[in-house]
C-alpha positions as CSV (number, residue, x, y, z in Angstrom):
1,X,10.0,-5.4,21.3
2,X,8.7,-8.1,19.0
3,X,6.0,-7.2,16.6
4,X,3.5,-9.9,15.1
5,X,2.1,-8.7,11.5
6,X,-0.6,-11.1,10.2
7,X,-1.2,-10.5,6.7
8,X,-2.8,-11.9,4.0
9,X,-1.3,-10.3,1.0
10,X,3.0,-11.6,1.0
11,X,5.5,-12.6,-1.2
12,X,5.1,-13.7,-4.1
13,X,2.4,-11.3,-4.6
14,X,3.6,-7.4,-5.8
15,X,1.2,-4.6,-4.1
16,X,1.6,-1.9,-1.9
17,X,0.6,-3.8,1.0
18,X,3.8,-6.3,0.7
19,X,6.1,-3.7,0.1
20,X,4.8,-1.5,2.7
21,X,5.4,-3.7,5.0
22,X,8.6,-5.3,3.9
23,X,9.9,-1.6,4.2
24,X,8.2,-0.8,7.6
25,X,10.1,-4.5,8.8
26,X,13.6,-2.7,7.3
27,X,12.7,0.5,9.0
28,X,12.2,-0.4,12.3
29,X,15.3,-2.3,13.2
30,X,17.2,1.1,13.8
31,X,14.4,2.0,16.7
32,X,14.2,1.1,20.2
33,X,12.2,0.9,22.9
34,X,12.6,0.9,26.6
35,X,16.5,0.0,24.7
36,X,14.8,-2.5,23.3
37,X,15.4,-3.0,19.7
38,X,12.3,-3.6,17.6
39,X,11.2,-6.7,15.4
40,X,9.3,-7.6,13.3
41,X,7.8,-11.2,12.9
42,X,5.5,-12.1,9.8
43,X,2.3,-14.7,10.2
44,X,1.8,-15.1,6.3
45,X,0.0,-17.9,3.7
46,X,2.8,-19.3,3.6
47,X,2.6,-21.0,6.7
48,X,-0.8,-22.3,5.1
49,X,-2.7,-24.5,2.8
50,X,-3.7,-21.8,-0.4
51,X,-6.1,-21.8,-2.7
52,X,-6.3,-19.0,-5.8
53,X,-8.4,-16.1,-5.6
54,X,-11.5,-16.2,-7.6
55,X,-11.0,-13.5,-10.3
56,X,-7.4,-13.2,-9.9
57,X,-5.7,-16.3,-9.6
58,X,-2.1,-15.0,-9.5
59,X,-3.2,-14.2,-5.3
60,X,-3.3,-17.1,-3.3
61,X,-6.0,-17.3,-0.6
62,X,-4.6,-18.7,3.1
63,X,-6.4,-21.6,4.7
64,X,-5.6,-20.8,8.3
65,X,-7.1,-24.0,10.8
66,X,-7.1,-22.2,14.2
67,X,-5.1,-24.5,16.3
68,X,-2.6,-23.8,13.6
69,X,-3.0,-20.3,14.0
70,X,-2.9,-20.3,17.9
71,X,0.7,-22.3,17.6
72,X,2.2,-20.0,15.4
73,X,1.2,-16.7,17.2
74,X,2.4,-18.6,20.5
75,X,5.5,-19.9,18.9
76,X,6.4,-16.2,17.6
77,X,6.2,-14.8,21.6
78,X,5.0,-11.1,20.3
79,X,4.9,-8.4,22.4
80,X,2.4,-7.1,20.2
81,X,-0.3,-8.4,17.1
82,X,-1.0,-6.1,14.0
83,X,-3.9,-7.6,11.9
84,X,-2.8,-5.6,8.6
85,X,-5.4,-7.3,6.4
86,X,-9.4,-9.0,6.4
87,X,-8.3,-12.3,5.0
88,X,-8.5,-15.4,6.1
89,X,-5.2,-14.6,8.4
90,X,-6.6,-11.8,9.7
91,X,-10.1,-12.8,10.9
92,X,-8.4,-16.0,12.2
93,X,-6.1,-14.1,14.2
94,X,-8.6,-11.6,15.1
95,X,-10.6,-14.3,16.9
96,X,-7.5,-15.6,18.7
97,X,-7.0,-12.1,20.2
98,X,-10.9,-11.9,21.3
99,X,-10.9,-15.0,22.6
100,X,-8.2,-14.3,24.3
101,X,-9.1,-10.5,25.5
102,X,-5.4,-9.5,23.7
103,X,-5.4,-5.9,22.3
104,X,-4.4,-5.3,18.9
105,X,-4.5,-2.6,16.3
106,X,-5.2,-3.1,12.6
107,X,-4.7,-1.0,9.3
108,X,-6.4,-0.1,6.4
109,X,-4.9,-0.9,3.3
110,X,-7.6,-1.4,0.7
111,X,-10.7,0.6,-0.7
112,X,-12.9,-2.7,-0.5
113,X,-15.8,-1.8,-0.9
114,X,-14.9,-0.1,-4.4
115,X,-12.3,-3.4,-5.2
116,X,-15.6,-5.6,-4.7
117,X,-18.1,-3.8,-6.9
118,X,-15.5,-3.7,-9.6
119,X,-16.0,-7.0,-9.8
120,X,-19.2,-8.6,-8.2
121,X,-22.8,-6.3,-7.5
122,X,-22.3,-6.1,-4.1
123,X,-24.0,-2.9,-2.4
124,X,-21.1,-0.7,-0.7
125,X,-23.2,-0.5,2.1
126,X,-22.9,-4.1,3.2
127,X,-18.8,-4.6,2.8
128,X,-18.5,-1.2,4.9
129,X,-20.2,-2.4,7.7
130,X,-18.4,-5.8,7.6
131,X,-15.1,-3.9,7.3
132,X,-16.2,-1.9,10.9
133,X,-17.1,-4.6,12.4
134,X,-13.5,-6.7,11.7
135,X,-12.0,-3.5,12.7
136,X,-14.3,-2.3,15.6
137,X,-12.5,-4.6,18.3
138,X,-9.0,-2.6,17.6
139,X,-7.5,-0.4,19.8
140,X,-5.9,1.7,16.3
141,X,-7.1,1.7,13.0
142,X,-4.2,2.2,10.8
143,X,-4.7,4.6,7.8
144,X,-1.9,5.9,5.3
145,X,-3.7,9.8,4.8
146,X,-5.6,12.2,6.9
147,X,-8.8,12.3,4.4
148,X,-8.7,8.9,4.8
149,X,-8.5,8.9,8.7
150,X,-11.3,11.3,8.1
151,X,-13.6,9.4,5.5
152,X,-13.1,6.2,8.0
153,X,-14.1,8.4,11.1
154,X,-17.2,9.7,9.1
155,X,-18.2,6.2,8.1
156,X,-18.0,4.9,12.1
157,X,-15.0,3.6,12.0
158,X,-13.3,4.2,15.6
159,X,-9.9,4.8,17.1
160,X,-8.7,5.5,13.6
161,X,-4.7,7.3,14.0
162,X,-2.3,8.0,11.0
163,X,0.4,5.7,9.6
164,X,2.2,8.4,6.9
165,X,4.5,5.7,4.2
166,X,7.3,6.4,2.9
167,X,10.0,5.9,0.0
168,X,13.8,4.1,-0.6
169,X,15.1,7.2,-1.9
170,X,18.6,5.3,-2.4
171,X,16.7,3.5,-5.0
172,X,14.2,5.6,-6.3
173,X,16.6,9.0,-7.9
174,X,16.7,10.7,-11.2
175,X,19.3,8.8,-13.1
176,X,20.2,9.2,-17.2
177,X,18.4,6.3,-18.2
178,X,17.1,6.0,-22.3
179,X,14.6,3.7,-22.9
180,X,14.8,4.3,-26.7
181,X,11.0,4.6,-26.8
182,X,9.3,7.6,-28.9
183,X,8.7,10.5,-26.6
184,X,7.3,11.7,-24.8
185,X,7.1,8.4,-22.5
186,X,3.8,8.2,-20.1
187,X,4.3,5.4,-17.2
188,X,2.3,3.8,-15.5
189,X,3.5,1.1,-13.1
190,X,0.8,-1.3,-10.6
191,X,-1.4,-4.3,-10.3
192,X,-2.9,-4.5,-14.0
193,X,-6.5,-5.6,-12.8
194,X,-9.9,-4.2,-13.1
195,X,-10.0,-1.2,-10.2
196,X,-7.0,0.3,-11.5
197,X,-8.8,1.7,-14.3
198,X,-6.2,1.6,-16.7
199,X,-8.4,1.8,-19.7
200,X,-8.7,5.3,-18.9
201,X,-5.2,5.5,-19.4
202,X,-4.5,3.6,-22.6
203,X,-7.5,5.3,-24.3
204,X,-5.9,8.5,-24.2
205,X,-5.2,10.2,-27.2
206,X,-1.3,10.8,-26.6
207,X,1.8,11.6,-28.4
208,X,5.2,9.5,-27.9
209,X,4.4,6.4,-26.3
210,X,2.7,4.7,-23.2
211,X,3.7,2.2,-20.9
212,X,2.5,-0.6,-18.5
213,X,4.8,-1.9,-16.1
214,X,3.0,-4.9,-13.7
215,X,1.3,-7.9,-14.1
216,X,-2.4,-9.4,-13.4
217,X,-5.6,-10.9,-14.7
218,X,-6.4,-8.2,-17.2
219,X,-3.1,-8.1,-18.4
220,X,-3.5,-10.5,-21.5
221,X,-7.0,-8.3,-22.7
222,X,-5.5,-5.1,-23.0
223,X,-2.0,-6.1,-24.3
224,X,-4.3,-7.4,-27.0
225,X,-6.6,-4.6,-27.5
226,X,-4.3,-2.1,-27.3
227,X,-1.2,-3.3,-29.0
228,X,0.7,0.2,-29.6
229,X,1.5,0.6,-25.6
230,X,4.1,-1.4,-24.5
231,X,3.7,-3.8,-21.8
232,X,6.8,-4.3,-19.8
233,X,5.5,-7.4,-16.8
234,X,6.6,-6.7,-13.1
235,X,9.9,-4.9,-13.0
236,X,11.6,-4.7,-9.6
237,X,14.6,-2.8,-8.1
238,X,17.2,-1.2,-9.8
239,X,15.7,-1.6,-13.0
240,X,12.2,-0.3,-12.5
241,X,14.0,2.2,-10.8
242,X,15.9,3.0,-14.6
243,X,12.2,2.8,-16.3
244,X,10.5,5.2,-13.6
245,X,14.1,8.1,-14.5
246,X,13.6,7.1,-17.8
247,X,9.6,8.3,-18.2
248,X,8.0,11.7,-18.8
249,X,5.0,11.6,-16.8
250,X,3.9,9.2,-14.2
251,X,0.1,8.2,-15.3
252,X,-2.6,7.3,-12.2
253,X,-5.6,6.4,-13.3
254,X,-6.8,4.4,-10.3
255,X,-9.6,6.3,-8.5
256,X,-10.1,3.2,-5.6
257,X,-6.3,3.3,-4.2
258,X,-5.6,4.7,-0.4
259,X,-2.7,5.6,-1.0
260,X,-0.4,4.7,-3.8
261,X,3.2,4.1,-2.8
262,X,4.2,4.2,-6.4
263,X,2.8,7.9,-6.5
264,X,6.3,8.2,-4.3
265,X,8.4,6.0,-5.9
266,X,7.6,8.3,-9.4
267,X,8.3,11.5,-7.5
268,X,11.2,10.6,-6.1
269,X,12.6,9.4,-9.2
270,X,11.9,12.8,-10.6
271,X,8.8,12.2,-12.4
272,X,5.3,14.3,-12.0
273,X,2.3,12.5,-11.6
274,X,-1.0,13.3,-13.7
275,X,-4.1,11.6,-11.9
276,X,-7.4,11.9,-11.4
277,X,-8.2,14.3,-8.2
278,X,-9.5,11.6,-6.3
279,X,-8.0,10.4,-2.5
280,X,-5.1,8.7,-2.8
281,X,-3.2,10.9,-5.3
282,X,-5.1,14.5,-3.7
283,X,-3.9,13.3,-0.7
284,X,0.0,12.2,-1.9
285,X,-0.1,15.6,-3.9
286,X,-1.9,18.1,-2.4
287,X,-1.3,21.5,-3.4
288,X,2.2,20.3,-4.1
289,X,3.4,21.9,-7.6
290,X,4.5,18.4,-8.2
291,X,0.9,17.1,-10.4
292,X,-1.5,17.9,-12.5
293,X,-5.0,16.9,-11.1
294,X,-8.1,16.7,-13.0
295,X,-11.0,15.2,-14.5
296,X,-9.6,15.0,-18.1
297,X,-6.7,12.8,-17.5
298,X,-5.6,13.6,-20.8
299,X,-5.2,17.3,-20.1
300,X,-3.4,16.1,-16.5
301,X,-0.8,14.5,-18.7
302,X,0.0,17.1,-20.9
303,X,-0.1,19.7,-17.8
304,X,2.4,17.3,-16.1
305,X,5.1,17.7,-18.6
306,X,5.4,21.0,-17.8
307,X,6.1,20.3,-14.1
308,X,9.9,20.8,-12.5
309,X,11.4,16.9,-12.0
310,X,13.5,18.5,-8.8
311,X,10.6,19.7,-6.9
312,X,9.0,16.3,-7.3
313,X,12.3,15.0,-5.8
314,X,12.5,17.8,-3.4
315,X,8.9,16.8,-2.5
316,X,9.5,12.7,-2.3
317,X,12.2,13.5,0.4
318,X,9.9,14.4,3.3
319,X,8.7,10.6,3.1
320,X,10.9,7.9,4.8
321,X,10.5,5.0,5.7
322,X,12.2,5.3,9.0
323,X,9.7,8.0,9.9
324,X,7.0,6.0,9.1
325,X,8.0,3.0,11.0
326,X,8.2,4.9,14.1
327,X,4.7,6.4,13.4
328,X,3.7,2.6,13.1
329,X,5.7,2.0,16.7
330,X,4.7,5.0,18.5
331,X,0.6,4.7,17.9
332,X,1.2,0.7,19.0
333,X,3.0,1.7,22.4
334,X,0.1,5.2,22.4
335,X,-2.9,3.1,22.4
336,X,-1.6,0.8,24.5
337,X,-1.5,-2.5,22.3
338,X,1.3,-4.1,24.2
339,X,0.2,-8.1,25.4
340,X,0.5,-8.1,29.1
341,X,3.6,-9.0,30.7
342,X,5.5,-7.9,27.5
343,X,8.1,-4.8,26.6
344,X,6.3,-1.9,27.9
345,X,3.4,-2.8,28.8
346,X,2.9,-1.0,32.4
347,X,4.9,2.7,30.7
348,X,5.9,2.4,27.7
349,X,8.2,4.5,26.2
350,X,9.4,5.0,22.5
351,X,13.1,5.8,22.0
352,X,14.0,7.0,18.4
């Protein structure tokens, strides 16, 4: 079964949305269906004409023609089309599959409406009801959480089913890593940019030392304004891996994320989380005795030291990556989303 994912958001870009579905492409190769394997296929800007994003010009915009996009998708042969993002890419390829009458199913990856305002005065009102009608036409709208399967249903959003992520636990373990940094040390890894609120972060009166690990427009402001945390740039593999064993306390202060796959990457290295109780990390966490959750961030962080590193691990090992992929699989083949003619399309039928 050959899956088409059109996305906006790809390499060389660093978010959750790239990774998540870099993993989910890993993932699925060990599933089958109707003993079919399963595969993924990528329609991405780089098969494009980009131009920078206003406001953030390290993310390249797609500009998608759509005869282009029509010999692309028709080139690829997919059994199925996932639309994971509202691009360019994925409105193009949206109006190939209505044109067309082709189901699809769609995801939701990005708080939008709070990622706008952040930067522009746009009323919330008017990107939510853009963002249900892209997604209206879908036969399965994608989300990571149950609150936020919930919020989406509340907001009209239909046919909304859950897509639970998950994390490389080969690569992401405690390890005896020393940074050599005064303790205690307080990470926080992500896009540095506007909605991730890191301010709230760096402002904090703390002992030992804090940390940034990432890269993005507001990157050069607050290395300058606050010179005693250290800023690290984009770390990847093994050796954010080291820097994530190597911390105290794994700081969130974003209150617009869906999710926050490095919530999982932290716990699985060992390392409690101290957030705001907001979704995203209340719906990681939970109840889970692996955070501290609260209002004053500062007295999350010194509540998170306290926490037990192996129950976060314990906790960050009910999240794989091959059970998510064949959550991804499994609501496709459910709803139906299978192009006619293709694998599965009369009874389909998902083999683990």
């Amino acid at each position: 079964m050959r899956i088409l994912v059109a996305t906006d958001a790809w390499h060389p870009q660093v978010n959750g949305v790239v990774r998540t579905l870099t993993k989910l492409a890993d993932a699925a190769k060990g599933l089958s269906v109707e003993g079919l394997g399963v595969e993924f296929t990528f329609l991405t800007p780089q098969s494009f004409r980009t131009f920078a994003m206003p406001s953030y010009r390290d993310v390249r915009l797609a500009m998608p023609r759509p005869a282009r996009i029509a010999k692309l998708i028709e080139e690829a042969r997919p059994d199925s089309i996932h639309i994971a993002t509202e691009g360019p890419i994925g409105l193009m390829v949206r109006r190939y599959c209505r044109q067309r009458k082709l189901p699809f199913t769609t995801s939701f990856h990005t708080r939008f409406p709070e990622y706008v305002r952040a930067r522009v005065p746009v009323p919330g009102s008017l990107i939510w009801r853009a963002l249900r009608r892209f997604h209206s036409p879908s036969r399965a709208v994608m989300a990571a959480t149950p609150a936020l399967a919930r919020e989406l249903g509340e907001r009209g959003f239909d046919n909304v089913v859950l897509w639970p992520r998950g994390v490389d636990t080969h690569l992401f373990h405690p390890r005896a890593v020393d940074l050599c940094l005064p303790a205690p040390v307080f990470l926080s890894v992500g896009r540095v940019a506007v909605e991730k609120n890191l301010e709230a972060f760096l402002d904090l009166d703390l002992p030992g030392t804090k940390v940034i690990v990432g890269d993005g427009p507001a990157r050069n402001a607050l290395e300058e304004a606050y010179p005693d945390a250290i800023f690290l740039g984009e770390k990847h593999g093994e050796e954010l891996a080291d820097i994530y064993a190597a911390a105290d306390v794994f700081v969130f202060p974003s209150k617009t994320d869906t999710f926050g796959l490095v919530l999982l990457e932290a716990l699985a290295s060992g390392l409690p989380v101290a957030a705001f109780p907001v979704k995203g990390p209340r719906d990681v966490i939970g109840d889970a005795p692996v955070g501290a959750l609260g209002d004053d961030l500062r007295d999350a962080c010194f509540a998170a030291l306290d926490i037990s590193r192996q129950a976060c691990v314990e906790f960050a090992a009910n999240y794989t990556w091959e059970a998510s992929a064949r959550a991804f699989v499994d609501s496709i083949l459910a709803v139906g989303a299978v192009l006619p003619g293709r694998t599965g399309a009369e009874q389909p039928r998902f083999v683990a």
